[in-house]
C-alpha positions as CSV (number, residue, x, y, z in Angstrom):
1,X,-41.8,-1.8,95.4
2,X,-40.3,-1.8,98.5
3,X,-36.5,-3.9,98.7
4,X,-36.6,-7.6,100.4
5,X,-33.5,-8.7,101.5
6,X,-32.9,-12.5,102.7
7,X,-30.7,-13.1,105.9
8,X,-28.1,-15.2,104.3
9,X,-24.0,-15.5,104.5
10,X,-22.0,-12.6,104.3
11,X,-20.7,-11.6,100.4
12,X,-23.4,-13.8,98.9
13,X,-27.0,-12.6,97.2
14,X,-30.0,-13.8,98.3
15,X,-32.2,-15.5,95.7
16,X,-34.1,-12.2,95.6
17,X,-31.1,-10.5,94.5
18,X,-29.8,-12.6,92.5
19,X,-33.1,-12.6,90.5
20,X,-33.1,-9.0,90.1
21,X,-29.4,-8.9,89.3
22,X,-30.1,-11.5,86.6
23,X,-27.9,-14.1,87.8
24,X,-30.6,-16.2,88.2
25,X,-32.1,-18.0,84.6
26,X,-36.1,-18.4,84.1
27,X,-37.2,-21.6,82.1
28,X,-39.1,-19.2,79.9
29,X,-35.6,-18.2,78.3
30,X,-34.7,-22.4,77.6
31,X,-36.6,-22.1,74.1
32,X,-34.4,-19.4,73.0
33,X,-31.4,-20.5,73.8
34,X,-30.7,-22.4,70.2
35,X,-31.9,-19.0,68.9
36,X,-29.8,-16.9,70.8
37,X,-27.2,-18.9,70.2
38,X,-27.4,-18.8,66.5
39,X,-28.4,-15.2,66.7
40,X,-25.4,-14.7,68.5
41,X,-22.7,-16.3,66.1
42,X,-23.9,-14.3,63.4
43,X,-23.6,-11.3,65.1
44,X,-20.1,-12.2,65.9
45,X,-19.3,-12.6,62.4
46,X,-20.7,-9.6,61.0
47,X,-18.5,-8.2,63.2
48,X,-15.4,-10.3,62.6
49,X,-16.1,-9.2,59.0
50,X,-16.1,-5.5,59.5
51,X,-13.1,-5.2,61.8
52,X,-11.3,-7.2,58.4
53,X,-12.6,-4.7,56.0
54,X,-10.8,-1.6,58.4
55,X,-7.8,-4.3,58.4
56,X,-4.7,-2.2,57.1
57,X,-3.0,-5.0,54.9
58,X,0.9,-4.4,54.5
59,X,2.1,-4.1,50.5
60,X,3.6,-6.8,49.1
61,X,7.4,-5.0,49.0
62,X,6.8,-4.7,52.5
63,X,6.2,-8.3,53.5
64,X,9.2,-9.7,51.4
65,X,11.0,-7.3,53.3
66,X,10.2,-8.3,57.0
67,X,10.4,-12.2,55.5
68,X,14.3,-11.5,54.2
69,X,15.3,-10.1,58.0
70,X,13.5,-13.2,59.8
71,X,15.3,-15.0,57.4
72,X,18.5,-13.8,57.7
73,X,17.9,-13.1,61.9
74,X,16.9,-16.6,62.3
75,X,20.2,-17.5,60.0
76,X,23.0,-15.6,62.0
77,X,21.0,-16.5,65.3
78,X,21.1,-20.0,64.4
79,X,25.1,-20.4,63.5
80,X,25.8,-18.0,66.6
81,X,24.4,-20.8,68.4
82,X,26.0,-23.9,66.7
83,X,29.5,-22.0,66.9
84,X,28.8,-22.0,71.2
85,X,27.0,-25.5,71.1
86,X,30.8,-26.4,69.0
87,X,33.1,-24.5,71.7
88,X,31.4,-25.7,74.5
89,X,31.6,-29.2,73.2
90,X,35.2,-28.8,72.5
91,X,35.9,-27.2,76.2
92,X,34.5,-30.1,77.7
93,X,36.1,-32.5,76.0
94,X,39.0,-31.3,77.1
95,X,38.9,-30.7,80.3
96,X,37.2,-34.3,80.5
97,X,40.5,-35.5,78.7
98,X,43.5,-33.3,81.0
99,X,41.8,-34.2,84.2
100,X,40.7,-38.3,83.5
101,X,36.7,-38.3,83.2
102,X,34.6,-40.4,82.0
């Protein structure tokens, strides 16, 4: 079958083209859609379930591990930053005291 093409805008598809691109939906398809739908959730759970059974878990020793060094990161992280926060705090205060601020 020969191509039609619609005079139409440049960049756009004419409503042939669109039909044969699919881009365009048939009222046929509007009783299926709760089916696909459905249809298409399970799917995506089987497959959400697979991927989780090639899932490489990490060992128990191995997770108390990486929790001790967050810990202790987010420890010497933390009083790094309250040790500035006090110095700056202190710097301030002085010069606000030498020079007559508020």
């Amino acid at each position: 079958m020969p191509e039609v093409r619609c005079p139409g805008p440049q960049g756009r598809m004419s409503t042939i083209e669109q039909a044969k691109s699919g881009s365009v939906r048939s009222t046929e398809g509007a009783s299926e859609g709760v089916k696909g739908w459905w249809n298409g959730g399970r799917a995506f759970l089987v497959e959400v379930r697979n991927e989780m059974r090639r899932v490489t878990w990490p060992a128990r020793r191995e997770v108390y591990a990486t929790t001790v060094v967050v810990i202790l990161t987010s420890t010497f992280f933390g009083l790094y930053l309250w040790g500035l926060d006090l110095a700056f705090d202190r710097m301030v205060n002085w010069f606000f005291r030498q020079f007559g601020g508020a």
